[in-house]
N, C-alpha and C positions, 0 to 999 in steps of 0.2 A: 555563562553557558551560550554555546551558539550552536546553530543550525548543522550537521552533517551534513554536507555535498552529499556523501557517497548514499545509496539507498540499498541497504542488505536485502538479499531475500530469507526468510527465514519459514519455518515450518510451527505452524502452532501445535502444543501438545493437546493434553486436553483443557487446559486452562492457559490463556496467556496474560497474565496482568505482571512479571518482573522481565525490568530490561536484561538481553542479553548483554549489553553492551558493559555495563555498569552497577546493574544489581537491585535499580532502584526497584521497588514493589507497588507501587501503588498506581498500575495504572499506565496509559495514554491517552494521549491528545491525538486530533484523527487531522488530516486534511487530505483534498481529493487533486489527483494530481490527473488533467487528460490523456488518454491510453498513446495518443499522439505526440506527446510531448517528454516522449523517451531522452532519455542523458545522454544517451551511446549513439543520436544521430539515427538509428536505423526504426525504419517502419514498423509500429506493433503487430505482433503476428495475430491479432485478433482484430476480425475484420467485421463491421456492424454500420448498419445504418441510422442507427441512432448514438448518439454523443455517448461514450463512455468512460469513466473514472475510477482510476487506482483508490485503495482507502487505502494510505501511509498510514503507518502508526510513528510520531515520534515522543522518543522517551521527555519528560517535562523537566529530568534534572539534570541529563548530560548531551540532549539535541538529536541523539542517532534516530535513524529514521527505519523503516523496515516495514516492509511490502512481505505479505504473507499470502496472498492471490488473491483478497476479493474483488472484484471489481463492480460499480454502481452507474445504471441510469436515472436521472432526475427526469425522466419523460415518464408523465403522469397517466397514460394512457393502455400499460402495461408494469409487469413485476417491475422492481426497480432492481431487484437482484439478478447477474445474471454469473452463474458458474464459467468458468475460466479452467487453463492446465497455466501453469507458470513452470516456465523452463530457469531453472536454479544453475546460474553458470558457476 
């Protein structure tokens, strides 16, 4: 199993624990990707003075990866959650 490049955007129903990709059921594994460290080269349209991160979800059995919009700050001094629009091309 390896890593997807590609990062889908996807829409969560009201429960997302099986991959679209491949079916598995049980789940993801998260990692935080920074809002500035876009694949396509262009500046993230969400503009913030503190650090902010993608929560990926990638599947555990077949690697695909998929960005559903939330996005997180690790600065402890306010929410760590902050709402987002994600533009689904």
């Amino acid at each position: 199993m390896g890593i997807s490049e590609e990062i889908r955007h996807i829409k969560p129903g009201e429960e997302l624990h099986r991959c679209p990709a491949c079916g598995y059921e049980y789940g993801f594994h998260t990692s935080f990707l920074s809002v500035n460290a876009g694949s396509d080269g262009k500046e993230s349209p969400v503009k913030s003075t503190k650090p902010l991160y993608r929560v990926i979800l990638i599947c555990p059995e077949c690697g695909a990866r998929f960005d559903i919009g939330w996005r997180v700050s690790f600065c402890e001094e306010e929410s760590p959650v902050v709402r987002t629009t994600v533009l689904v091309r």
